[in-house]
C-alpha positions in Angstrom: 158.9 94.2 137.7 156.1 94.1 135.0 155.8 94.6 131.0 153.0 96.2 130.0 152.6 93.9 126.7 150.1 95.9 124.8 149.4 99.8 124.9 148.8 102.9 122.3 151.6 105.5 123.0 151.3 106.9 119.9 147.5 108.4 120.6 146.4 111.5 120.7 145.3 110.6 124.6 148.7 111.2 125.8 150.2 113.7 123.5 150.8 116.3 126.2 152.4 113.9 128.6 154.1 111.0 127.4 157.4 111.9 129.3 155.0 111.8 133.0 153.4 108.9 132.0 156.8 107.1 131.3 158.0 107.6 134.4 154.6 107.2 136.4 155.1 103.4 134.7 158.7 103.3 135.7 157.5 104.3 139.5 154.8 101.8 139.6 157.6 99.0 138.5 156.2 98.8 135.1 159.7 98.8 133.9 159.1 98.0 129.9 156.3 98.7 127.3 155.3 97.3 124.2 153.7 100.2 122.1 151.2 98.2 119.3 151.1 99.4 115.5 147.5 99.7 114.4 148.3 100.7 110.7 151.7 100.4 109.2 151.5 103.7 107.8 152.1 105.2 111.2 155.1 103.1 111.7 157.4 106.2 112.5 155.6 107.6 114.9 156.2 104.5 116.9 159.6 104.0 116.3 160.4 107.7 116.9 159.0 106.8 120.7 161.0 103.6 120.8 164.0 105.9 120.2 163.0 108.6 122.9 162.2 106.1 125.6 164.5 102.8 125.8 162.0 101.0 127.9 159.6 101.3 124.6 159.6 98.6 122.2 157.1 98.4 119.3 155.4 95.7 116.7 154.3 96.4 113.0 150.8 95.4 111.9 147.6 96.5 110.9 144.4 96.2 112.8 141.7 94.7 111.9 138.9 97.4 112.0 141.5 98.8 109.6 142.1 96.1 107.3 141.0 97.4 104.2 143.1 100.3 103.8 146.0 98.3 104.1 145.5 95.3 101.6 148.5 97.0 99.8 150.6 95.6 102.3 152.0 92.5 102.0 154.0 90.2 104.1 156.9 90.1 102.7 156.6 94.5 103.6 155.6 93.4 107.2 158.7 90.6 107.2 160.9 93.6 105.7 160.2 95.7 108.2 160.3 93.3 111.1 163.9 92.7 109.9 165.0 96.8 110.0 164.6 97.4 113.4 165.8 96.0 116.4 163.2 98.1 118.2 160.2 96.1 116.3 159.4 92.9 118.3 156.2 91.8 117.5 153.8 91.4 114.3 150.5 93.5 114.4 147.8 93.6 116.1 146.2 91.8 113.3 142.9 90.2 113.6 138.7 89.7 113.5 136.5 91.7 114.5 133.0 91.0 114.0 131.7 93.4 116.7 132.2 96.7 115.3 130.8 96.0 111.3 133.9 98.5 109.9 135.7 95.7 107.6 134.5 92.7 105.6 135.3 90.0 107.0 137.0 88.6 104.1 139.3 91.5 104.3 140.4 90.6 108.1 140.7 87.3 107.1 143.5 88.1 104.2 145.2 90.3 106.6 145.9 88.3 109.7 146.7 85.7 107.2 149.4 87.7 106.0 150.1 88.7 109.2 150.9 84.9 110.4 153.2 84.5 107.4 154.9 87.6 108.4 154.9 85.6 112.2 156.1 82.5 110.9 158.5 83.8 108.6 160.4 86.5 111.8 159.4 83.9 114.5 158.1 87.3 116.0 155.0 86.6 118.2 151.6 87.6 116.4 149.8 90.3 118.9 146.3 88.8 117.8 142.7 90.9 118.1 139.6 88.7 118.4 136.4 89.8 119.4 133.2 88.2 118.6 135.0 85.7 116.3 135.9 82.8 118.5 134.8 80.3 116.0 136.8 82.0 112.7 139.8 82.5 114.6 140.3 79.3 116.1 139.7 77.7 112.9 142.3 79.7 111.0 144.8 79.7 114.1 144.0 75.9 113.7 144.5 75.6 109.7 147.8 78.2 109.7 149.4 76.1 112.2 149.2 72.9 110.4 151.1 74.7 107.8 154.0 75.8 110.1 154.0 77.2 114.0 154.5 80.9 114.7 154.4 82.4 117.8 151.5 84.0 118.6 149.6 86.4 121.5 145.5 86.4 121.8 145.5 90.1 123.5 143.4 91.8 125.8 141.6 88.2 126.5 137.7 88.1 126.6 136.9 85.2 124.6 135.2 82.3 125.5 136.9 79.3 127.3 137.2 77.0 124.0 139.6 79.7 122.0 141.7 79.9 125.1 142.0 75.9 125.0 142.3 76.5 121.3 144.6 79.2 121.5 147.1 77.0 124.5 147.1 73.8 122.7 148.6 75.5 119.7 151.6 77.3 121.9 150.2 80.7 121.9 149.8 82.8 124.9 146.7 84.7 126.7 147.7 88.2 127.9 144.7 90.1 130.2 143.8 93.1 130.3 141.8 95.3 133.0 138.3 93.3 132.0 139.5 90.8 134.1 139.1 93.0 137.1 135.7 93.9 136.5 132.9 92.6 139.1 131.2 91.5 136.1 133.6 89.1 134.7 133.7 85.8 136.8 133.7 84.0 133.4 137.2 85.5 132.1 138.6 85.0 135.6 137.3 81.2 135.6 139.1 80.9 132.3 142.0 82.7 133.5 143.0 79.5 136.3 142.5 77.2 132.8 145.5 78.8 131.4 149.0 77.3 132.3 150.9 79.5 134.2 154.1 79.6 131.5 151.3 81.5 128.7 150.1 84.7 131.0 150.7 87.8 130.2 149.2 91.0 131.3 148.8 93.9 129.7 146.6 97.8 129.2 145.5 98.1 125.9 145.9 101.5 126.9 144.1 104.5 126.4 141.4 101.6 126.7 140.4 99.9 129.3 141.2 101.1 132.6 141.2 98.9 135.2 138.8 98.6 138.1 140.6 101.2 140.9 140.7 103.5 137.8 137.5 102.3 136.3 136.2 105.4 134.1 139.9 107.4 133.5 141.8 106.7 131.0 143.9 104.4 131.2 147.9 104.2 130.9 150.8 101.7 131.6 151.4 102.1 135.5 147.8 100.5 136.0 148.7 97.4 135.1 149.6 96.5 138.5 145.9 96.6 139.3 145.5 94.0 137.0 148.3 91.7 137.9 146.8 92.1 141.6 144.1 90.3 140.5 145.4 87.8 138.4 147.3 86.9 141.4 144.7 87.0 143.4 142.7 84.7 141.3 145.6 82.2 140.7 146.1 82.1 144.5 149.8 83.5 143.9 151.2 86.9 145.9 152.2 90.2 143.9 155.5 88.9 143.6 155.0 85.7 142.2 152.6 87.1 139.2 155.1 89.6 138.6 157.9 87.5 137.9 156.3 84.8 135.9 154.4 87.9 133.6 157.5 89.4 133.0 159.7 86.2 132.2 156.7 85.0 130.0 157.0 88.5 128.1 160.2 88.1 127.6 160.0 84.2 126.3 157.6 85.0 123.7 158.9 88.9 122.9 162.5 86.6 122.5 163.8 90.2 120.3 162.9 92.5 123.2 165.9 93.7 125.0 166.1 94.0 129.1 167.2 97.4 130.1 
């Protein structure tokens, strides 16, 4: 069994098929999926799918390229909403991101601040976003937690090895995503043996991201496996052995998220 910690079911990419794709995951033993909020004002459409599908589970958040059109929203709204569904197990993603220049950065910064209030306050685990930020986020993961832990998640890992030390030391977890099989990533997988076995995760990021034995499709749930494959490969560890430490890690930190 795997968990597919971080995908997009709500896209447009896989409007004409979610039911196949579902059950393509289910077939490839990706027995659960965590569907990621990327503005809160599209909340519905990801609980309506957490309703069709029982395997789906969801988090409320807004990312970080679209921080500024959610500064309404506050954390007591994210803590609210947390608390109304059983189906909402995670905070954000919430973030930086300094690569694409959409949002100030003073805007990301006030919303994953909010964001790890609303973390702290649900114990829920923070799905973070990082991308050319390494040195701002470890120093605000660093500062928050000295004001009280929350659980936290630094997804689709491609950061340098110091935010993963950063990131470990202060309990969070590191969850990888198909860049980890590309040839060109020797770095991430050198980083990836660093991280204690009890913090992996794996995940799609889905539409995004396709692994390499699907490099250039888009991607979906099921091919997650190619990514556990080589995680284990990396860690010296069989399918099997990957597999079940992924899955009980997800559902350590995801401690709301149901097995069905």
């Amino acid at each position: 069994m795997l968990i597919d910690t971080h995908c997009h079911l709500d896209f447009a990419d896989f409007e004409e098929e979610r039911d196949d794709l579902v059950k393509r995951a289910h077939d490839a033993g990706v027995k659960q999926m965590v569907t990621i909020s990327t503005r809160v004002a599209k909340l519905d459409g990801l609980l309506a799918l957490t309703e069709r599908y029982p395997s789906v589970f969801c988090s409320v958040g807004t990312h970080p390229n679209n921080a500024g059109e959610e500064l309404d929203i506050t954390a007591e709204d994210l803590i609210r909403l947390a608390n109304g569904h059983d189906k909402i197990v995670a905070i954000g993603e919430a973030g930086l991101d300094y690569f694409y220049d959409t949002q100030t950065p003073a805007d990301q910064k006030t919303g994953l601040r909010r964001h790890i209030e609303a973390a702290r306050e649900t114990r829920l685990p923070l799905v973070i976003h990082s991308r050319s930020a390494d040195q701002d986020m470890a120093e605000i993961l660093t500062e928050e937690t000295g004001k009280g832990t929350f659980p936290f998640i630094l997804h689709c890992f491609s950061s340098g090895a110091e935010l993963a030390r950063v990131g470990v030391e202060l309990g969070g977890y590191i969850s990888f995503s198909g860049i980890l099989t590309f040839p060109k990533s020797e770095e991430l997988r050198a980083i990836a043996k660093t991280v204690p076995h009890d913090r992996l995760l794996v995940e799609t990021d889905a539409p995004y991201l396709a692994p390499k034995r699907w490099r250039g499709k888009r991607n979906e749930p099921s091919y997650v496996v190619n990514t556990a494959e080589v995680l284990a490969d990396t860690l010296g560890l069989s399918y099997a052995e990957i597999a079940s430490i992924t899955t009980e890690n997800a559902f350590r930190i995801f401690s709301k998220m149901t097995r069905v």
